[in-house]
N, C-alpha and C positions, 0 to 999 in steps of 0.2 A: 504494500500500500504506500502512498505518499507519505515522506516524512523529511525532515531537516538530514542533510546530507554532512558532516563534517571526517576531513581523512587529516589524521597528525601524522605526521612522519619523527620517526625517533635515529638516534646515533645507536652504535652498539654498548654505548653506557646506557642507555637509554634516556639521553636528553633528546630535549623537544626541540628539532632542528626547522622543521613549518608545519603550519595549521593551514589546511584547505578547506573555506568556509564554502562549499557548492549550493547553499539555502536549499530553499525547497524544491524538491523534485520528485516528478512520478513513477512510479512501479514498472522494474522495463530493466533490458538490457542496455548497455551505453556503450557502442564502438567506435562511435565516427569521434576525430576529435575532438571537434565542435560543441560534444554535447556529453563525450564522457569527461572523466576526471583526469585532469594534464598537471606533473609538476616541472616545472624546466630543471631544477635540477639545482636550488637557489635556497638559500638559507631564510631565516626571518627577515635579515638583514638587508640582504640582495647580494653575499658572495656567494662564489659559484660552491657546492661542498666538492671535496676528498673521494676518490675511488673508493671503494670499499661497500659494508654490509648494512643495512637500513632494516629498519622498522616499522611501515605503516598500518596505519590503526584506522580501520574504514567504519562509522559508529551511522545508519541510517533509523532513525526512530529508535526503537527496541536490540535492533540488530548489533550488535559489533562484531567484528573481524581481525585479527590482526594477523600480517603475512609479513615476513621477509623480501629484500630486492638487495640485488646488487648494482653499484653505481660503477661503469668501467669507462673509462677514458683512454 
């Protein structure tokens, strides 16, 4: 169902490296860029992060997620 969309990306300390506020959105798959969730690849700050292993935390209403990614440059 519809619900407020929010994904944190963590470090592998687990500090909070960005918050992706996506508001509200509906019930559905999301591929095209446009409409899924994008992160460049950029700290709270706006530096770019470090290679290495990440953390993000996908929370849709009730739902949470959290998976692994790797960043390779």
């Amino acid at each position: 169902s519809a619900a407020p969309v929010e994904i944190q990306i963590y470090d592998v300390r687990g500090a909070l490296v960005r918050r992706l506020n996506l508001g509200h959105q509906g019930a559905g798959y999301y591929h095209d860029r446009s409409k899924a969730a994008y992160w460049d690849g950029r700290s709270e700050t706006g530096e770019w992060v470090a290679s290495g292993m990440y953390f993000y935390q996908l929370r849709a209403g009730d739902y949470t997620a959290t998976r692994r990614m790797v960043i390779i440059k």
